[in-house]
C-alpha positions, 0 to 999 in steps of 0.5 A, a space after each residue: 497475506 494480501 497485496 493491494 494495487 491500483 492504477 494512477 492514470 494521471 501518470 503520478 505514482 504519490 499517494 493521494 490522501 484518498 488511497 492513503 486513507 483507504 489503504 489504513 481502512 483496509 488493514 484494519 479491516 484484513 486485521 480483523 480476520 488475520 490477514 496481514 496487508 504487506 504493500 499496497 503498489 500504485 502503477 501509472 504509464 511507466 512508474 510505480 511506487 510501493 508504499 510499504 517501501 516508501 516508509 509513508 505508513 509505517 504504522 501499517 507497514 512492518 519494514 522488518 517484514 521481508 516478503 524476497 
């Protein structure tokens, strides 16, 4: 399993298109070798957001996998 993160110093946790993008190109890549990418967590100054959670790429995302 792996868990991407990343830092909005700008202090907005939405996704940009950029980290959207890269986001799907890297669980195509993980896939190939078998590893599943599970979220992918975006933190600022006093926030963050979980895109798998937020339902933005449920392509990517399996909303029935639970990693609690």
């Amino acid at each position: 399993y792996a868990i991407l993160s990343h830092n909005h110093p700008s202090g907005e946790c939405m996704p940009s298109q950029q980290d959207l993008n890269s986001t799907v190109w890297i669980y195509e890549a993980l896939k190939t070798v078998e590893v599943k990418l599970i979220d992918h967590i975006i933190v600022s100054s006093n926030d963050f957001l979980s895109i798998a959670k937020s339902g933005i790429l449920p392509n990517v995302f399996d909303i029935k996998f639970d990693v609690e």
